[in-house]
C-alpha positions as CSV (number, residue, x, y, z in Angstrom):
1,X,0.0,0.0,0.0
2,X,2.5,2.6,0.7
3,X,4.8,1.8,-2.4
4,X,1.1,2.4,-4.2
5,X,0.5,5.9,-2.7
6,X,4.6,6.7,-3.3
7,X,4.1,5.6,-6.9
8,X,0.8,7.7,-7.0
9,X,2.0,10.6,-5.7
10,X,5.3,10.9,-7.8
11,X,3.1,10.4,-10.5
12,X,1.1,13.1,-10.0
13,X,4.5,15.3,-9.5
14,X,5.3,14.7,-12.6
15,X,2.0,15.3,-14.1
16,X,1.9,18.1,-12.5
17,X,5.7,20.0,-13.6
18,X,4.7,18.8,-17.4
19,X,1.5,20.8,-17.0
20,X,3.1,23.9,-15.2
21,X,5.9,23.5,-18.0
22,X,3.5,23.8,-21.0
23,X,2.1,26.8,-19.6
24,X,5.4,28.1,-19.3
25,X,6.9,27.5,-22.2
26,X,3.6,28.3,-24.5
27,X,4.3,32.2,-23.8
28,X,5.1,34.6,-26.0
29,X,8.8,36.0,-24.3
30,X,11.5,38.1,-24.2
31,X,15.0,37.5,-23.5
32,X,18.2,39.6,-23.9
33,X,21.0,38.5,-25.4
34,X,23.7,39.3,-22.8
35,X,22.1,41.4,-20.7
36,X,19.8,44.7,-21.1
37,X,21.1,47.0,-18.8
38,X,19.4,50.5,-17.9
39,X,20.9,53.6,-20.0
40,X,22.3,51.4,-22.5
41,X,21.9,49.1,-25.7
42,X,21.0,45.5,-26.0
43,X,19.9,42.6,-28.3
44,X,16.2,41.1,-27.3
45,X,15.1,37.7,-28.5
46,X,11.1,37.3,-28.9
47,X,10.8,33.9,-28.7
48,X,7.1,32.6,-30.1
49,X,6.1,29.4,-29.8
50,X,3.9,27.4,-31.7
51,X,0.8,26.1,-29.3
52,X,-1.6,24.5,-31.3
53,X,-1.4,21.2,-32.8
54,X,-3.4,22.0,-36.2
55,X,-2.3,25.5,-37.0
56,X,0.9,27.2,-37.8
57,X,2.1,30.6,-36.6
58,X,1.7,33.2,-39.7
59,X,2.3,36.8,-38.3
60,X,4.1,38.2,-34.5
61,X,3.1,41.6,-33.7
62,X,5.0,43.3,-30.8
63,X,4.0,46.9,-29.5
64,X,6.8,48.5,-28.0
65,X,5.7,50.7,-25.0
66,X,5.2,54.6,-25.7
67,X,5.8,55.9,-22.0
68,X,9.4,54.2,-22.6
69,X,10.1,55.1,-25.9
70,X,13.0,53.8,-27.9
71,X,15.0,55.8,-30.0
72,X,16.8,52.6,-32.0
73,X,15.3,49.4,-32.7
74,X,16.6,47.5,-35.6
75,X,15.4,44.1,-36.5
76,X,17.4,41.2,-37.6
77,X,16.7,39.8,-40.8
78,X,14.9,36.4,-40.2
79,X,14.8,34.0,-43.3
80,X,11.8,33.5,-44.9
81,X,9.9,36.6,-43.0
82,X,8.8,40.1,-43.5
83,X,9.3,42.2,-41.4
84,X,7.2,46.0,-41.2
85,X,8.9,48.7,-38.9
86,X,5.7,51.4,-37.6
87,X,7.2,55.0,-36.0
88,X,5.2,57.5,-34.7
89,X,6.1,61.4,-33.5
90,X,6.7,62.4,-30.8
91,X,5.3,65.1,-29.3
92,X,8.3,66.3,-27.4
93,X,11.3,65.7,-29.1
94,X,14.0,63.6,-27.3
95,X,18.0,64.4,-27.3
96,X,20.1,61.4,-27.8
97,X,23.8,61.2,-28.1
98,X,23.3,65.0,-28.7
99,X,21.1,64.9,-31.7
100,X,17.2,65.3,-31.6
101,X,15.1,62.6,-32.1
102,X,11.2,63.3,-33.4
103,X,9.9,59.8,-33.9
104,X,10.0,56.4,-32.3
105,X,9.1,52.8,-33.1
106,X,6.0,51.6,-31.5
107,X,5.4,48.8,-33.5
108,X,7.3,46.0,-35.3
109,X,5.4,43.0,-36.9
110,X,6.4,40.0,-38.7
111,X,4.6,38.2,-41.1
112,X,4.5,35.5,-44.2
113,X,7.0,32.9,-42.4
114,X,5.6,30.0,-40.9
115,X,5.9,27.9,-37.3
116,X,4.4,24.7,-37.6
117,X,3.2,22.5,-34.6
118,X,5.7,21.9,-32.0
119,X,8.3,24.1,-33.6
120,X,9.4,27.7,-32.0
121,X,11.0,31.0,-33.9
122,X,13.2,33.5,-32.5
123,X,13.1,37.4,-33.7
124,X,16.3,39.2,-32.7
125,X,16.0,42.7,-32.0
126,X,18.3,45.3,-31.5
127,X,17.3,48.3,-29.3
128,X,18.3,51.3,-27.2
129,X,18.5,53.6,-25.3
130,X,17.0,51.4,-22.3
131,X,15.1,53.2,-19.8
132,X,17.4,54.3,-16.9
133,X,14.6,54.7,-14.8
134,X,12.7,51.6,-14.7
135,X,13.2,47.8,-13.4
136,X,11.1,46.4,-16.8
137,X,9.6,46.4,-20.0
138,X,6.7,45.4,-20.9
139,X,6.0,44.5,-25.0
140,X,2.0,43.3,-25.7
141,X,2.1,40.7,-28.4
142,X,-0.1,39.9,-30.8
143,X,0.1,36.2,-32.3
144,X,-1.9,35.0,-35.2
145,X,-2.6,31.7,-37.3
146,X,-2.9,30.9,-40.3
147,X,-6.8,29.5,-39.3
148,X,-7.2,33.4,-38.8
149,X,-7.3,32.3,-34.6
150,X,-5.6,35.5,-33.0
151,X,-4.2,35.2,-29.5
152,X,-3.3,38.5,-27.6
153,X,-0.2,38.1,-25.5
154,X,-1.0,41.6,-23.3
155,X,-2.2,40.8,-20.2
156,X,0.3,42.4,-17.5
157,X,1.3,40.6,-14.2
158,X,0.0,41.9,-10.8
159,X,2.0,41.4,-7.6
160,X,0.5,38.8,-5.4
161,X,-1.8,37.6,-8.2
162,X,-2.2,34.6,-10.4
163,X,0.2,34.6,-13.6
164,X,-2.6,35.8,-16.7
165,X,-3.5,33.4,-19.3
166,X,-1.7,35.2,-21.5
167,X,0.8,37.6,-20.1
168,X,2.5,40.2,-22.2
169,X,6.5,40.0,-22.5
170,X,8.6,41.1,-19.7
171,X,12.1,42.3,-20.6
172,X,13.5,42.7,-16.8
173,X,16.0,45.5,-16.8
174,X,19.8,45.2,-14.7
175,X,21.9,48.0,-13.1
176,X,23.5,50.4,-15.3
177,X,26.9,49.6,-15.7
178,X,29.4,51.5,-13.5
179,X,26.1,52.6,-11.4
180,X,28.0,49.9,-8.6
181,X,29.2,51.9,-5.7
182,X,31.1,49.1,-4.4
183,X,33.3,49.0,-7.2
184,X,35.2,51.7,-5.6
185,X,35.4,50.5,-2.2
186,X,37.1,47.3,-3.6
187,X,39.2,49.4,-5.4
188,X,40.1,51.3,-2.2
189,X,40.4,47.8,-0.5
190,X,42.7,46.4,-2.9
191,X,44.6,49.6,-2.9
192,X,45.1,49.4,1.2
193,X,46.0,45.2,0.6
194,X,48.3,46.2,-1.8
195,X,50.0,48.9,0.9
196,X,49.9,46.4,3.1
197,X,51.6,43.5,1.2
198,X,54.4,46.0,0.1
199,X,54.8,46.6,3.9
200,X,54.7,42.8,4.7
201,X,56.9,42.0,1.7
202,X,59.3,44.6,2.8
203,X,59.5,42.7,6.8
204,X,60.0,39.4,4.5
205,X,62.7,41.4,2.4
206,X,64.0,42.3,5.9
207,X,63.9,39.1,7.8
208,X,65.0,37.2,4.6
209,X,68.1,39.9,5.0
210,X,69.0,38.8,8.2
211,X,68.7,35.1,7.8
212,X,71.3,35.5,5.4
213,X,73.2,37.5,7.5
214,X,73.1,35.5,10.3
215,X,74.0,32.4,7.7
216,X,76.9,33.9,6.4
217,X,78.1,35.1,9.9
218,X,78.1,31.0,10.5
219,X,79.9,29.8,8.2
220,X,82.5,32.4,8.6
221,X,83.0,31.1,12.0
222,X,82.8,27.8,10.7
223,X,85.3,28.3,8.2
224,X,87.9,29.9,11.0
225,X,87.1,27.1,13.1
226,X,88.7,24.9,10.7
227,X,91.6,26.9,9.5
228,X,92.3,26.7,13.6
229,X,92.1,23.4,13.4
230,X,94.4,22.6,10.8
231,X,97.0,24.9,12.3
232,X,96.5,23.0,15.3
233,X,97.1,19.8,13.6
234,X,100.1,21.0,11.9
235,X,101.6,22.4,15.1
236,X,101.0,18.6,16.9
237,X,102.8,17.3,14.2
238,X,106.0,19.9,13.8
239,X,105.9,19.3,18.0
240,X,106.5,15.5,17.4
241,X,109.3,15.5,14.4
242,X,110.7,18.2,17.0
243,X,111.1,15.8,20.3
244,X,111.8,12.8,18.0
């Protein structure tokens, strides 16, 4: 009986991380290639996979947020796709690299390609400047099938809630690079280490100075020692031939 429930229950463990997988895996993502750090530039994979069994992926639309507007995005050429870049003004102009900017992409879709059943397709994108203000992105993505089924990847996460059924892209966003305070105080540190071993290498210079001092000193002695010796030998000797 109890090898039955242990059997029973990992069972249903199982069961249980291939259903939770599916749902993870079924989501229209975003993923950097490296890493998308605030204030700077990065490359973003939208990776769509294919969820149905009797209809292939036709078209990706991804809607680029307008409160975080994106003065570069660039799409990578995907074989066998077309892809349609959509900019819109700006009503105040933004200053970038010390050139104004009036319009921004808001919109990049991807169509006549194909993902078939159980097959997934990466779009690289490459975008900037990153917000330096915010912890995320959020894209709303628009997926549709060539049986003209449409599935709207939009719905945006709320803490302490259920995941959606379909949440929207999240592009999470890292420290700025050099932004790391600490970076100094290691320097600092390794600065004060670095004091310190030249002090400590300059005792071991010094006692390393006197061991060979003191080593030297010894086998002087020594060496008088024996030329004593020997004259002390040779005197014996001259003493003998002497009183024989």
């Amino acid at each position: 009986m109890k090898t039955s429930r242990v059997s029973f229950a990992a069972a249903l463990a199982a069961g249980s991380v291939l259903v939770l997988s599916g749902t993870a895996f079924g989501h229209v993502g975003v993923q950097p290639i490296g890493e998308a750090a605030k204030g700077g530039y990065a490359t973003l994979n939208f990776k769509v996979p294919n969820e149905r069994d009797n209809a292939s992926t036709t078209q990706l639309e991804v809607n680029f947020p307008v409160d975080q507007p994106l003065t570069s995005v660039m799409p990578q050429d995907v074989p066998g796709w077309t892809v349609n870049v959509e900019r819109t003004k700006l009503d105040k102009p933004l200053t970038v690299h010390g050139k104004q900017v009036n319009e921004v992409v808001t919109k990049v879709t991807w169509s006549g390609g194909k993902i078939g059943p159980g097959m997934f397709q990466q779009f690289p994108v490459s975008v900037g400047k990153l917000p330096d203000n915010a912890d995320q992105m959020v894209f709303k993505a628009i997926q549709t099938y060539d049986n003209n089924e449409v599935v709207r990847w939009i719905e945006e996460a709320k803490e302490g809630a259920a995941e959606p059924q379909t949440p929207a892209p999240v592009l999470k966003l890292t420290a700025a690079k050099g932004a790391d305070h600490h970076a100094g105080d290691t320097t600092d540190e390794a600065k004060n280490t670095e004091k310190d071993g030249g002090k400590d290498a300059g005792h071991g210079h010094d006692e390393a100075s006197a061991d060979h001092g003191s080593d030297t000193t010894a086998r002087a002695l020594g060496i008088a020692g024996i030329v004593v010796g020997l004259g002390g030998v040779a005197f014996g000797v001259a003493s003998r031939r002497r009183s024989a």
